[in-house]
PDB file of N, CA, C and O in Angstrom:
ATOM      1  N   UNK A   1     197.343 103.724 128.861  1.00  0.00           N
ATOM      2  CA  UNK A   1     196.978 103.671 130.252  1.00  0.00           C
ATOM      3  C   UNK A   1     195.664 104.422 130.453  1.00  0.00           C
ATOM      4  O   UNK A   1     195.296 105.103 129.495  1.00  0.00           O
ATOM      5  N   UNK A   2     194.959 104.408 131.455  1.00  0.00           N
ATOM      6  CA  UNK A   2     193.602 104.720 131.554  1.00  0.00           C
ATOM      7  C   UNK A   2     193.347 105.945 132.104  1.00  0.00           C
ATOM      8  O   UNK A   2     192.232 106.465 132.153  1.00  0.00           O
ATOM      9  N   UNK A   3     194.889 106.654 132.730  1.00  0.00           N
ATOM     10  CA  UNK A   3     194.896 107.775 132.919  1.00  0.00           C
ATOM     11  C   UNK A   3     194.889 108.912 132.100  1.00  0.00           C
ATOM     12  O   UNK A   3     194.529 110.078 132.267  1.00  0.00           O
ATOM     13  N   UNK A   4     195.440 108.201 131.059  1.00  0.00           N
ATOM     14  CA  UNK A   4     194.945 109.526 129.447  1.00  0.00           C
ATOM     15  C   UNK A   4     193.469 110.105 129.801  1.00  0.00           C
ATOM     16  O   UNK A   4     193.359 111.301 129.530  1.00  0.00           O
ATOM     17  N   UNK A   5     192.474 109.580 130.277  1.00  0.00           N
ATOM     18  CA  UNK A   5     190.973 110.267 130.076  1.00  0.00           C
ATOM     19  C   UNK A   5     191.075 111.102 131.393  1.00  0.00           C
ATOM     20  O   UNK A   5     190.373 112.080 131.139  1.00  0.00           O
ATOM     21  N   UNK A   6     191.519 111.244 132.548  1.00  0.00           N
ATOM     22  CA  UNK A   6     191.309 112.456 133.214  1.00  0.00           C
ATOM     23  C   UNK A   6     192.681 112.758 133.731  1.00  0.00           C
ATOM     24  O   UNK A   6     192.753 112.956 134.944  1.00  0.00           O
ATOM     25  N   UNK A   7     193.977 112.841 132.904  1.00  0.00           N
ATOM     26  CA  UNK A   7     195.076 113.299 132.555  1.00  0.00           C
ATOM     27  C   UNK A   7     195.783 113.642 131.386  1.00  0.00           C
ATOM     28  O   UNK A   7     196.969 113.429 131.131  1.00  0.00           O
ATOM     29  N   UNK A   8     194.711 114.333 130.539  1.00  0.00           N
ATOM     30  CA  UNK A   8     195.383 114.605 129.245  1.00  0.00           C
ATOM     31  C   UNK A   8     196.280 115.456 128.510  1.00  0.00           C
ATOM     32  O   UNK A   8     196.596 115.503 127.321  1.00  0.00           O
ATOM     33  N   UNK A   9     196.850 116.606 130.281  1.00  0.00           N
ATOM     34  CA  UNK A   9     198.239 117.049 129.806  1.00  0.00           C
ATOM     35  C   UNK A   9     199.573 116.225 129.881  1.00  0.00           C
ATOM     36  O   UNK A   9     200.674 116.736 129.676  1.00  0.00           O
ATOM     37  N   UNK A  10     199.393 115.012 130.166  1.00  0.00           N
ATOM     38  CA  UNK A  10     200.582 114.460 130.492  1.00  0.00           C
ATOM     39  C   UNK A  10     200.598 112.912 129.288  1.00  0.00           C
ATOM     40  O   UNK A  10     199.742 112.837 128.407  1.00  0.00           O
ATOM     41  N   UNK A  11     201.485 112.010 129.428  1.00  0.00           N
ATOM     42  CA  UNK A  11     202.152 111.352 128.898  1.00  0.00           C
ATOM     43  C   UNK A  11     202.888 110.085 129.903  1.00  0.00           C
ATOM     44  O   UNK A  11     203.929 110.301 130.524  1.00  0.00           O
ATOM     45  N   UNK A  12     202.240 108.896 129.937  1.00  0.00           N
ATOM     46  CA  UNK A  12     202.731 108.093 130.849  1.00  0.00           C
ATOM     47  C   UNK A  12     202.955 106.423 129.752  1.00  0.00           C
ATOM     48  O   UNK A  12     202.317 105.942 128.815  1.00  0.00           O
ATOM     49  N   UNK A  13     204.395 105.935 130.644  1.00  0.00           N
ATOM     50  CA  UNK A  13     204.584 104.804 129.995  1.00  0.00           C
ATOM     51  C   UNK A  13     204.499 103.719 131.027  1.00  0.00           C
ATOM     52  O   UNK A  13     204.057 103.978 132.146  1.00  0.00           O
ATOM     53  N   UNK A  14     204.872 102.607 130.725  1.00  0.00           N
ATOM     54  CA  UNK A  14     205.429 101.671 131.810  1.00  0.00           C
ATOM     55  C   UNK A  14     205.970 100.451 131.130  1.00  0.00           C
ATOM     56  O   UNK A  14     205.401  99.585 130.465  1.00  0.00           O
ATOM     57  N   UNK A  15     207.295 100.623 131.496  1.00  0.00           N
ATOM     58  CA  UNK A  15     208.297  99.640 131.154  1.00  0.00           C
ATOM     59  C   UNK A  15     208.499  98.074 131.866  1.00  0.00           C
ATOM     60  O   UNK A  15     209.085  98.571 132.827  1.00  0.00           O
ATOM     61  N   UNK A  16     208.502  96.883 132.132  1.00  0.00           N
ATOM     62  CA  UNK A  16     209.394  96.111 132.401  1.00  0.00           C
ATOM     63  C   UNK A  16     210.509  95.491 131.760  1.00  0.00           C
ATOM     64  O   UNK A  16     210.466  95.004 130.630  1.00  0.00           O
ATOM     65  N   UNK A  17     211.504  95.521 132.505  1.00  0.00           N
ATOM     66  CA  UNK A  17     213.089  95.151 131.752  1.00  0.00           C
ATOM     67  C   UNK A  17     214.039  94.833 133.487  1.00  0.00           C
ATOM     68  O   UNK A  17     214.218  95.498 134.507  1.00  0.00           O
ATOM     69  N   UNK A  18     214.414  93.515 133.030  1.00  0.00           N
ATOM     70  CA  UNK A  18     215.355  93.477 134.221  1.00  0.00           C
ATOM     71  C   UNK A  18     214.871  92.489 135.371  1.00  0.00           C
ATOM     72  O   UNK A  18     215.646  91.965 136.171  1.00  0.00           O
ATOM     73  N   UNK A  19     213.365  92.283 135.355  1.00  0.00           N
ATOM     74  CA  UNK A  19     212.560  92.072 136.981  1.00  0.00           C
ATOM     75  C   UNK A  19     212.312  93.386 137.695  1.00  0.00           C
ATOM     76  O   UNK A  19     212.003  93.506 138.881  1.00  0.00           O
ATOM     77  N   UNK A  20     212.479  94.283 136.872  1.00  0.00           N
ATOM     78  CA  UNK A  20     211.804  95.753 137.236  1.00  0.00           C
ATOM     79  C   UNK A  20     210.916  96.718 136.348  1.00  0.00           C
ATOM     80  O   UNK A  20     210.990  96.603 135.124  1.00  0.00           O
ATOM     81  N   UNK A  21     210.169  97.563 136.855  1.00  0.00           N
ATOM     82  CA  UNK A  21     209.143  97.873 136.484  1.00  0.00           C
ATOM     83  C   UNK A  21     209.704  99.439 136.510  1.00  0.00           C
ATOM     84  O   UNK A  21     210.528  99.965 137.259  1.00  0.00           O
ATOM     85  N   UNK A  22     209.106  99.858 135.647  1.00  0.00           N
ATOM     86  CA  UNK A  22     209.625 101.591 135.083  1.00  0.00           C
ATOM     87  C   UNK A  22     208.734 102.170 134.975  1.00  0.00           C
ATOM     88  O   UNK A  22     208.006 101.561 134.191  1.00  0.00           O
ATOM     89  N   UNK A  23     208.033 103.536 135.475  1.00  0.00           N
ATOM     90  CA  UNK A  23     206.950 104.571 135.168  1.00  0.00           C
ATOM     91  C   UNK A  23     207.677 105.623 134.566  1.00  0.00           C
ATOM     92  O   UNK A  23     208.614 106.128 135.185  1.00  0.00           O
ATOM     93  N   UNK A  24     207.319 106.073 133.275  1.00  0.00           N
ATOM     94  CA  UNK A  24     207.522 107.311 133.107  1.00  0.00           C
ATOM     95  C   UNK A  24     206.487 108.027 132.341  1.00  0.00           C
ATOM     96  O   UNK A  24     205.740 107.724 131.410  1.00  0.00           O
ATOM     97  N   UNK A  25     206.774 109.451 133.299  1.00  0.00           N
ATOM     98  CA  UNK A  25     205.521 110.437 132.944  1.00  0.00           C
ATOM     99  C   UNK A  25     206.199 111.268 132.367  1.00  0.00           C
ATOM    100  O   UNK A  25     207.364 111.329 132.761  1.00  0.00           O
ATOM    101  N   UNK A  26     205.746 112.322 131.121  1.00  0.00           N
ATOM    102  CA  UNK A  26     206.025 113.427 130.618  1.00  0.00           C
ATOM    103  C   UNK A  26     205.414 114.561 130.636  1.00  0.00           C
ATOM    104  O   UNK A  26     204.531 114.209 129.854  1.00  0.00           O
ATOM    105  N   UNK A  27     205.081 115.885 130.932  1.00  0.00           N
ATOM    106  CA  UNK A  27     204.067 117.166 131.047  1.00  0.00           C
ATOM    107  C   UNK A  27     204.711 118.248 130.226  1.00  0.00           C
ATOM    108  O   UNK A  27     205.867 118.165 129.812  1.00  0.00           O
ATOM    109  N   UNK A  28     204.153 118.960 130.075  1.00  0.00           N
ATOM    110  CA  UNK A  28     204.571 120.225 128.747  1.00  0.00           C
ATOM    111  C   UNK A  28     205.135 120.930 129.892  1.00  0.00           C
ATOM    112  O   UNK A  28     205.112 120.486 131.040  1.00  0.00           O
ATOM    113  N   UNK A  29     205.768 122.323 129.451  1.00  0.00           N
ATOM    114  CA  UNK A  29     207.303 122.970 130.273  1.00  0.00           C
ATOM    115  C   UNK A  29     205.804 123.341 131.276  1.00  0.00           C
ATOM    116  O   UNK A  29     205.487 122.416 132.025  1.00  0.00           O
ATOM    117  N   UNK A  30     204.938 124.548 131.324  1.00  0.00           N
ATOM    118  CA  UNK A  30     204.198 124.573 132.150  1.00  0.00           C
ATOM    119  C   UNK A  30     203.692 123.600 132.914  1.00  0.00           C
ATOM    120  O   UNK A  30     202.889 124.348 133.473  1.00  0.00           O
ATOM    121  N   UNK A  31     203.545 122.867 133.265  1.00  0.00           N
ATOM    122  CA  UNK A  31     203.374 121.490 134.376  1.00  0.00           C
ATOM    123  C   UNK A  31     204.644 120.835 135.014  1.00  0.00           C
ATOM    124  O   UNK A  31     204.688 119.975 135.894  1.00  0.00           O
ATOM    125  N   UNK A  32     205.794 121.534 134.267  1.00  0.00           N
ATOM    126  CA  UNK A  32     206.768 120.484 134.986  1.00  0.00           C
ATOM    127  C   UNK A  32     207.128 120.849 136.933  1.00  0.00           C
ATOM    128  O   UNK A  32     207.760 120.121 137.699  1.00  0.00           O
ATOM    129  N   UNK A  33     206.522 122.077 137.222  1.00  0.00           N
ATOM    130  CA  UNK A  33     206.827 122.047 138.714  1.00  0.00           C
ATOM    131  C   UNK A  33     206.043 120.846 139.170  1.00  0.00           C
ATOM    132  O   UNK A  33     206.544 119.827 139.645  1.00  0.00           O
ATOM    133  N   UNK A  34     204.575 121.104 138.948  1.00  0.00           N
ATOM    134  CA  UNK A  34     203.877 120.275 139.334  1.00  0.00           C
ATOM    135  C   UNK A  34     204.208 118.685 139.455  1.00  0.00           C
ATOM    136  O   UNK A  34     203.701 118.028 140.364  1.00  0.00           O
ATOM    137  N   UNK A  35     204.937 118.194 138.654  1.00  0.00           N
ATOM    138  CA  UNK A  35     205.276 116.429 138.568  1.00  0.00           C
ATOM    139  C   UNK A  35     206.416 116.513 139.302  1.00  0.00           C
ATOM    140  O   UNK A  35     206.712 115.576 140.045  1.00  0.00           O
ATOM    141  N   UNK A  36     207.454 117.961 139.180  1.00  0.00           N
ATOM    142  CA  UNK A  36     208.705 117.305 140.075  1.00  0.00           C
ATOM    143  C   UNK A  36     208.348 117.447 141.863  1.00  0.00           C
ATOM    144  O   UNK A  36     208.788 116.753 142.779  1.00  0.00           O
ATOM    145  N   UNK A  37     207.709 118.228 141.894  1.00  0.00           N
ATOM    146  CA  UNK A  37     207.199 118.373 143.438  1.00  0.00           C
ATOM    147  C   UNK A  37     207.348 117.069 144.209  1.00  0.00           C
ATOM    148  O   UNK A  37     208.234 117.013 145.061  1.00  0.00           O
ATOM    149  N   UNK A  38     206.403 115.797 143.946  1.00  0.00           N
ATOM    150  CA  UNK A  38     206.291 114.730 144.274  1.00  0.00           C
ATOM    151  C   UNK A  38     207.768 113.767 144.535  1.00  0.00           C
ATOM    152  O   UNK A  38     208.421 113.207 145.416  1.00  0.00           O
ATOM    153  N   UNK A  39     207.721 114.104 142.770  1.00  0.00           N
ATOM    154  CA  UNK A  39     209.316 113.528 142.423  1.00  0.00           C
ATOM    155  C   UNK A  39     210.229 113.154 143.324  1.00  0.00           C
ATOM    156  O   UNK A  39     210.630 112.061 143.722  1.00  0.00           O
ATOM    157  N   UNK A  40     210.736 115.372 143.813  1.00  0.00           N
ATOM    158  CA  UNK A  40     211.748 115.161 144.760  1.00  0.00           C
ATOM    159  C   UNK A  40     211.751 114.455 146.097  1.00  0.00           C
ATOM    160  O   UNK A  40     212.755 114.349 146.801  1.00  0.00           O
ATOM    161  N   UNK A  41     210.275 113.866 146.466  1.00  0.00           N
ATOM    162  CA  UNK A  41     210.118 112.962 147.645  1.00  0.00           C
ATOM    163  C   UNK A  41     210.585 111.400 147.460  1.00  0.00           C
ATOM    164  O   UNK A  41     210.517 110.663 148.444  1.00  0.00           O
ATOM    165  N   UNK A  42     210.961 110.996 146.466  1.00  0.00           N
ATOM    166  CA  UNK A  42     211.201 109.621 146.290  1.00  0.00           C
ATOM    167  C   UNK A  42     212.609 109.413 146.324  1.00  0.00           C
ATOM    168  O   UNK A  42     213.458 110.273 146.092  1.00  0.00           O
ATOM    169  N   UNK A  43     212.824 108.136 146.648  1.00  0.00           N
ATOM    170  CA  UNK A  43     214.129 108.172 146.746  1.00  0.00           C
ATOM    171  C   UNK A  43     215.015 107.695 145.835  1.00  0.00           C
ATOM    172  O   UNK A  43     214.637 106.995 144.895  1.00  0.00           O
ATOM    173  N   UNK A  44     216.183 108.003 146.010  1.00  0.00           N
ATOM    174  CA  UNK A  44     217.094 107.768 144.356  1.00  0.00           C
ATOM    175  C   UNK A  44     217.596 106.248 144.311  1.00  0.00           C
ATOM    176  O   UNK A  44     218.221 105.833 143.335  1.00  0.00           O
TER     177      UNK A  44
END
């Protein structure tokens, strides 16, 4: 993904399976407040 060049502590995929589409991001233990912040705004 094209975000590797001005996100290079993190780790992003993207899945389709199903007729649905999957993001997943990964960050080292120091960054993880930062990604769940957002996170907890989405809904389950």
């Amino acid at each position: 993904m094209r975000e590797t060049g001005c996100c290079s502590s993190s780790t992003s995929g993207l899945t389709a399976a199903g007729g649905a589409l999957r993001l997943s991001v990964e960050v080292a233990d120091a960054h993880t407040e930062v990604l769940d912040a957002p996170a907890r705004r989405l809904p389950s």
